[in-house]
ZALOVO-965261 format. One record per residue (C-alpha): y, x, z. Coordinates in steps of 0.1 Angstrom, whole numbers, padded with zeros to 4 digits, always signed. Layout:
N
YXZ
...
***
This chain:
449
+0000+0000+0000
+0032+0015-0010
+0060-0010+0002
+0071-0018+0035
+0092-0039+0057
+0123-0025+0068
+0146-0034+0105
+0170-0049+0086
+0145-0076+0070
+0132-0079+0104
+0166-0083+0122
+0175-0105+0095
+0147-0128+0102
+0153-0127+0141
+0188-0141+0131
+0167-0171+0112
+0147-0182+0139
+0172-0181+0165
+0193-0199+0142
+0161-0223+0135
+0163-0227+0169
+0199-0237+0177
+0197-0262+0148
+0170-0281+0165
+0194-0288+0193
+0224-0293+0167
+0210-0308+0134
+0242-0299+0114
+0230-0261+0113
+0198-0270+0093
+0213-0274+0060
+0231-0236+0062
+0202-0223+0077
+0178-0233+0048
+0201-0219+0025
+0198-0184+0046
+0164-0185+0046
+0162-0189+0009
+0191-0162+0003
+0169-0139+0021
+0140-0151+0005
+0156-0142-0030
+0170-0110-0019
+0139-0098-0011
+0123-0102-0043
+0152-0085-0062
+0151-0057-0041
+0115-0059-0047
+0125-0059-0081
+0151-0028-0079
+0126-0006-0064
+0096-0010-0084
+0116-0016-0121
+0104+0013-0146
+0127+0043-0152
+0129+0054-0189
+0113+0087-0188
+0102+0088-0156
+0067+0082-0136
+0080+0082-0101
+0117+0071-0101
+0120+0091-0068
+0103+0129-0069
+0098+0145-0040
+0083+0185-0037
+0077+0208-0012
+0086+0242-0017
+0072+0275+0006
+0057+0304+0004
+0019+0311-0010
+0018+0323+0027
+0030+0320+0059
+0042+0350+0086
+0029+0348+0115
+0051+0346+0145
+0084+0342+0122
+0105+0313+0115
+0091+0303+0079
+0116+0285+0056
+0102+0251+0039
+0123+0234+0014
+0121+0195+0003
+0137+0191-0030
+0139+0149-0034
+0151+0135-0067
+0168+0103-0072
+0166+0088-0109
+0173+0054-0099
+0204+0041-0114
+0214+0030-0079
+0222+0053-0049
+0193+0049-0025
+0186+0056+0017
+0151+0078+0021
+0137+0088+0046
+0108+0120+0044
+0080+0122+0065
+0066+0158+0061
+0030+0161+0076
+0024+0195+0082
-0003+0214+0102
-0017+0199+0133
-0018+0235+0149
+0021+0233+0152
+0017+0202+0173
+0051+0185+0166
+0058+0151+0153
+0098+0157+0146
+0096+0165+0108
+0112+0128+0102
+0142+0135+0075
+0168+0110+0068
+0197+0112+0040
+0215+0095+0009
+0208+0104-0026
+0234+0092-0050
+0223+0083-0085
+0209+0111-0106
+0214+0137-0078
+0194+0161-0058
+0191+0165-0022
+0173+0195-0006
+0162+0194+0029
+0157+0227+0049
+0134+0233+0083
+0116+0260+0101
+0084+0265+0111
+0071+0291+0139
+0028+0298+0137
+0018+0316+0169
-0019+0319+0154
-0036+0334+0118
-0055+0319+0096
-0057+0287+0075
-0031+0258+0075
-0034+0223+0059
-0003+0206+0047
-0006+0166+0043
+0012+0147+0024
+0049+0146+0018
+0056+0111+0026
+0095+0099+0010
+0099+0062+0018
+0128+0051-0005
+0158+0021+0003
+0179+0005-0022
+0214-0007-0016
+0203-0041-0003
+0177-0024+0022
+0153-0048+0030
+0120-0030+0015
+0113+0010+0013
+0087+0018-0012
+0066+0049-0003
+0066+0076-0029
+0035+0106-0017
+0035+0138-0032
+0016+0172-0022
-0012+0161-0006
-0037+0188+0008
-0023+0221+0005
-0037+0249+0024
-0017+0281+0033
-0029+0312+0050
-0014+0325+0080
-0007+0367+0077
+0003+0392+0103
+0047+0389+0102
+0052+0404+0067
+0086+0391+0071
+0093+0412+0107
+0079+0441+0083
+0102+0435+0054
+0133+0432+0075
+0126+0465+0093
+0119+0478+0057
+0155+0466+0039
+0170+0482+0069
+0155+0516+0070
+0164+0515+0027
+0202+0509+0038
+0196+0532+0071
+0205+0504+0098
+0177+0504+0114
+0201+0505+0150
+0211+0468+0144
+0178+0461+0159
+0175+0483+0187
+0164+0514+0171
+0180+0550+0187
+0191+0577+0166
+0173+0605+0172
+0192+0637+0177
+0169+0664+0160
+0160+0691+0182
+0154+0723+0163
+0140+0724+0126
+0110+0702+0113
+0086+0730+0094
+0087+0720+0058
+0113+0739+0041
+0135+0722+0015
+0163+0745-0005
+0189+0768+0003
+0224+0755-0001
+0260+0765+0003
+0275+0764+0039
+0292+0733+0049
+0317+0725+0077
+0294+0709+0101
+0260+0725+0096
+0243+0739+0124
+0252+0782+0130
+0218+0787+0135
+0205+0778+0100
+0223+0801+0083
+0201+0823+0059
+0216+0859+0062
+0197+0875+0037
+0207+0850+0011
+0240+0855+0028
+0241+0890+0021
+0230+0891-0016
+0258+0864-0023
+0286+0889-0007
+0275+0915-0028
+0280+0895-0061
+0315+0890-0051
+0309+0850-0044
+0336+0830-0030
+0322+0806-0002
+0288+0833+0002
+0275+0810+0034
+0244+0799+0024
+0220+0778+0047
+0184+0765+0053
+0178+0728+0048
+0151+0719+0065
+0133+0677+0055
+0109+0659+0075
+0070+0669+0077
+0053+0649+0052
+0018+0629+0047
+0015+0634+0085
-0015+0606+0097
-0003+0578+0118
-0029+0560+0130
-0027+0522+0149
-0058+0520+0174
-0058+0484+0178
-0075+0468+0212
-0093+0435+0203
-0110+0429+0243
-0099+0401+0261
-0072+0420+0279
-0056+0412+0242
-0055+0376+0244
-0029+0368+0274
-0006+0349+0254
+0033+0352+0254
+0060+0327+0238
+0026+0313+0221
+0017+0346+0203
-0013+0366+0221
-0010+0400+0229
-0035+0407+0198
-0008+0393+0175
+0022+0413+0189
+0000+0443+0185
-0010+0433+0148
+0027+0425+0138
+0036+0461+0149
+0011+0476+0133
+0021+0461+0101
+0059+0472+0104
+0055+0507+0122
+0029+0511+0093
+0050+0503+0064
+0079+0524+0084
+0057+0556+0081
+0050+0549+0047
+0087+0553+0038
+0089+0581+0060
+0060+0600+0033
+0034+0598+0064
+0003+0585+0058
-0013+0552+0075
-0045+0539+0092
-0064+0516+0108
-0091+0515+0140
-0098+0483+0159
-0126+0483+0185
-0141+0460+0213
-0173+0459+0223
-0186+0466+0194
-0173+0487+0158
-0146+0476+0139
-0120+0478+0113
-0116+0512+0097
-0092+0520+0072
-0081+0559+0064
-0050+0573+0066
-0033+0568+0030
-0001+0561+0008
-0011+0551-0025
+0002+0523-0039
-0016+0490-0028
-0026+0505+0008
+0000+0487+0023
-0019+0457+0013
-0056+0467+0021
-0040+0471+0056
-0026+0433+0053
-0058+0418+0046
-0076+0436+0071
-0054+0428+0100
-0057+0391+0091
-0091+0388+0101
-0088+0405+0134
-0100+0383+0164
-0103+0390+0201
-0131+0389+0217
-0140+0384+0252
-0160+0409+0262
-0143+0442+0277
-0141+0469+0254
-0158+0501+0246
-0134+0529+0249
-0164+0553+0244
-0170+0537+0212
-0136+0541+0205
-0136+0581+0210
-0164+0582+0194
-0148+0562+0163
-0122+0588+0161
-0135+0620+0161
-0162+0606+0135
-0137+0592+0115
-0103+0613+0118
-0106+0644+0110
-0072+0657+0110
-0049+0665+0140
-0028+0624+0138
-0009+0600+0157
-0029+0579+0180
-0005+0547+0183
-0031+0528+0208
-0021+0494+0213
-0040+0478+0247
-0035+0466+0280
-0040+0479+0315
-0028+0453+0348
-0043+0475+0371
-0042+0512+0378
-0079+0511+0387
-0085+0497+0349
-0070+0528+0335
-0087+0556+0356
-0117+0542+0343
-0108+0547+0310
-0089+0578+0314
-0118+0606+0305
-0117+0589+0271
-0078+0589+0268
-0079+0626+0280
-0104+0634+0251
-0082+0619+0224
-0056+0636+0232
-0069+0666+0235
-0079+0666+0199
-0048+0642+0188
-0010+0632+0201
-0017+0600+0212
+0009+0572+0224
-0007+0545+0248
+0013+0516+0244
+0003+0485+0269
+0027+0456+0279
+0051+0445+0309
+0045+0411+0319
+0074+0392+0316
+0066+0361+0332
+0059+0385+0365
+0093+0396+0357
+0112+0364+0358
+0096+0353+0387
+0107+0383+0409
+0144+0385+0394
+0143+0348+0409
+0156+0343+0446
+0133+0333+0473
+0137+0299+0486
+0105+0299+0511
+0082+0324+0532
+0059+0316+0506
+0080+0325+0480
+0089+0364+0496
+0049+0365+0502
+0039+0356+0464
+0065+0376+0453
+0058+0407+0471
+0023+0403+0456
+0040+0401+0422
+0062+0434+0434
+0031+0453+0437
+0017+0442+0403
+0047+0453+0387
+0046+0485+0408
+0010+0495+0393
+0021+0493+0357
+0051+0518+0365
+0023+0539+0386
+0000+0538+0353
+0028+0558+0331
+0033+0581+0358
-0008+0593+0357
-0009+0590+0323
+0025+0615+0320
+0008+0636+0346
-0024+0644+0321
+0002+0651+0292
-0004+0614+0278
+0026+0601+0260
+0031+0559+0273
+0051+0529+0264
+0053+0502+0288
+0073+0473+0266
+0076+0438+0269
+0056+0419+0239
+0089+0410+0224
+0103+0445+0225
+0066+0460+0212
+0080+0466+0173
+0115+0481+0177
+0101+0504+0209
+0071+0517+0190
+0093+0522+0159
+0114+0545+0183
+0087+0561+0202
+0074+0569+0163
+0110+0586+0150
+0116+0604+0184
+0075+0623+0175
+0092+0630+0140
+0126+0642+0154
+0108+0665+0179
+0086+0680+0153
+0053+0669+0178
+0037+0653+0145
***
């Protein structure tokens, strides 16, 4: 059925029977009532008639598509578009029911608007996924009014359209325009003040107001001088280390899947993966892949070749956490199997207790004895917000000085990881990306990698 009722037929009709009502008790009314009822009577049939008349040229004389991407980033605001068409020769009231995935749980996407005659309107929302893979789109429902607005005919259009949900390619092509234009510190990331020379020697060049004393080639100096050239300072210009091997250890245990602002800790780890990966491509490094739990998993080598960056995509949508606790002897043993050549260890997991980490600490100590490996686990922000709160009871001081000493372990795990020459990051989920992306330029600024 594709026509409907509208509240104004209804309120209309009320009006009637009320009036119906009164004219039993005053018999004068009935005459002008009958004459309502068959007013709206006829009314209703030619807007019956206005709505469903053909439209030379057209099918539907009211088109309605849904425009968005062939996929969807996960944990970005996605852009969806509603184009409607209106090739009535009236102006006409619609309003566009969109039914999109149950897994965003909302029942808001109700639209309302005027199209004039021949126009187009476009309609613009968001949509935030907090989980990957596979989203079906209903139908796009436009229920269309004409002037007289006493029916709505329903137009339906895209019905059954599934679209994947990927690791945030938009996070990672946002970080990517802004390395290209080099402002990157809009979003938090530091400059880096070099200390000393990176290894890989570039060219020698003429002396420049500015350039450090110390690179100052005084051999080439002193051939220059002899040849009578003006301006004889010549310097070293050093570049950045290239096809260095970055490699994201990912954590897929159930410490992983403690959910923040709807995304689990898995998914905060995957999304900066997928930026601090394409990062180190532009940077000339190379970049890989590890996951582990239990049991093996994902393992892609270090590379740069055109098309990696997509192998790496694919593989990090299938990722799942599991519930078992993980293997971090299997990981080790992953590792030195697998990478060969000294790398960065960017090992994304999660440690609540101090305890937790001593137990995998032998392993830790191991890869980094062979590797420079970053730890990277997370601050609980919840824990956080609840002890910048003030105390209202005695049971509040007593939960939160449980919380206190919580928080305190995570500071005491960077402190024993520091003191066995591990390199940490203890960042809250939403600060994960732009801190690792630091942590990543400050290894390249020192030389370590």
């Amino acid at each position: 059925m594709s026509i409907f009722l509208t509240q104004r037929f209804f309120l209309t009709l009320v009006a009637l029977i009320v009036g119906f009502v009164v004219a039993f008790f005053l018999p004068w009314l009935l005459g002008p009532m009958y004459i309502s009822l068959g007013a709206l009577t006829v009314l209703t049939l030619l807007d019956a008639l206005l709505l469903y008349a053909p439209v030379k040229g057209q099918l539907n004389p009211v088109f309605g598509r849904r425009v968005l991407g062939d996929k969807l980033a996960n944990g970005s605001e996605n852009d969806v578009r509603i184009f409607l068409e209106n090739h009535y020769r009236f102006p006409v009231r619609t309003e566009t029911i969109d039914e999109i995935p149950h897994q965003f749980q909302r029942r808001d996407v109700l639209f309302k608007t005027a199209i004039g005659a021949g126009e187009t309107q476009v309609i613009h929302y968001q949509l935030r996924p907090v989980k990957r893979g596979e989203y079906e789109f209903g139908a796009l429902n436009v229920y269309a009014a004409s002037p007289l607005g006493l029916l709505r005919r329903r137009f339906r259009y895209e019905q059954g359209r599934v679209v994947p949900v990927y690791p945030s390619f938009l996070q990672m092509r946002q970080y990517e325009l802004l390395a290209i234009h080099n402002r990157l510190t809009e979003v938090g990331v530091k400059r880096i003040r070099r200390v000393g020379h990176s290894m890989e020697f570039e060219q020698i060049r003429p002396y420049v107001p500015g350039d450090d004393p110390r690179s100052i080639n005084w051999k080439a100096t002193a051939r220059r001088s002899g040849t009578g050239a003006a301006d004889a300072l010549v310097v070293n210009h050093f570049q950045d280390e290239r096809a260095q091997q970055v490699y994201c250890l990912i954590d897929k245990g159930r410490v992983m899947r403690m959910p923040f602002d709807g995304l689990s800790l898995l998914d905060y780890a995957i999304n900066a993966t997928l930026v601090v990966s394409n990062i180190a491509l532009l940077k000339h490094d190379k970049a890989g892949l590890v996951t582990f739990s239990n049991r093996p998993g994902a393992v892609l080598a270090a590379d740069r070749r055109p098309g990696h960056l997509l192998k790496l995509l694919e593989i990090l949508y299938r990722q799942k956490t599991r519930y078992l606790e993980t293997d971090f002897e299997l990981l080790y043993a992953t590792v030195r199997a697998k990478i060969k050549q000294r790398s960065l260890l960017i090992l994304f997991t999660n440690f609540e207790t101090l305890h937790s980490m001593q137990r995998q600490l032998p392993y830790l100590r191991r890869l980094s004895k062979d590797h420079l490996l970053l730890v990277v686990f997370f601050e609980n922000t919840e824990l956080r917000t609840y002890l910048d709160t003030p105390a209202s009871s005695t049971e509040d001081v007593y939960n939160q000085t449980i919380a206190e000493k919580f928080a305190q372990e995570k500071r005491q795990i960077v402190l024993e990881l520091q003191r066995y020459g591990i390199y940490s990051l203890l960042t809250a989920p939403q600060d994960l990306t732009v801190n690792t992306i630091n942590k990543y330029l400050e290894f390249k600024a020192r030389g370590l990698i």
